[in-house]
N, C-alpha and C positions, 0 to 999 in steps of 0.2 A: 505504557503503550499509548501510542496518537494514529488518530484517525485523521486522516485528510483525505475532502473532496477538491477538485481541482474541476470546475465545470467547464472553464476552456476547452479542454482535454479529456474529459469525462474519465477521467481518473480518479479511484478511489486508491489511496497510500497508507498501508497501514504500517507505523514501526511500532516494530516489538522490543527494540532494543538499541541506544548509543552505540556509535562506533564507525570505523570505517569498513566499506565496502571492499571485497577483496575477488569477490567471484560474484559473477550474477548470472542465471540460468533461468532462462525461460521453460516455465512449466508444465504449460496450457500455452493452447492460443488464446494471445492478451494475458498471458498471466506470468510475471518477472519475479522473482525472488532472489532479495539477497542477502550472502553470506557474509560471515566474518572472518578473519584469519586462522580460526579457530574451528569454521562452518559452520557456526551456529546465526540461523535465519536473525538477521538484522529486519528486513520488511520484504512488504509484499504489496507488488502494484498491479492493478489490478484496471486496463483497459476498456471502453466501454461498459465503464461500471454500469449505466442507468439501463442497459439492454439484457445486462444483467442479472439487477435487479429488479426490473421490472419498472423502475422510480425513476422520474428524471426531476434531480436537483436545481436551484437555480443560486446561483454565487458562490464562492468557495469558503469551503466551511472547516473547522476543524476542532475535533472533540477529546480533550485529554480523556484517559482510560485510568483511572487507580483502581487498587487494589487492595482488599484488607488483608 
């Protein structure tokens, strides 16, 4: 899983998984998901992150995710 902020944009991107995109559906207002050819959620973007969150970021950032 990768976390990306994008502060141009104030998008937060998060993938959950390789692959290509096949269908995407918006969820929420500001909020995209997409699938795989199989429909299993590849990521999710997620508009006006910082109003969001409540946080506003400065420069774009991005956070590998492991897992044990």
């Amino acid at each position: 899983m990768k976390l990306h902020y994008y502060s141009e944009t104030d998008t937060l991107s998060i993938g959950l998984k390789e692959g290509a995109s096949v269908n995407t559906e918006e969820m929420a207002h500001d909020v995209v998901v997409e699938f795989d050819a199989d429909g299993n959620i590849i990521s999710i973007d997620i508009d006006l992150a910082s109003k969001k969150t409540g946080s506003r970021h400065s420069g774009n950032k991005e956070f590998p995710w492991r897992s044990n």
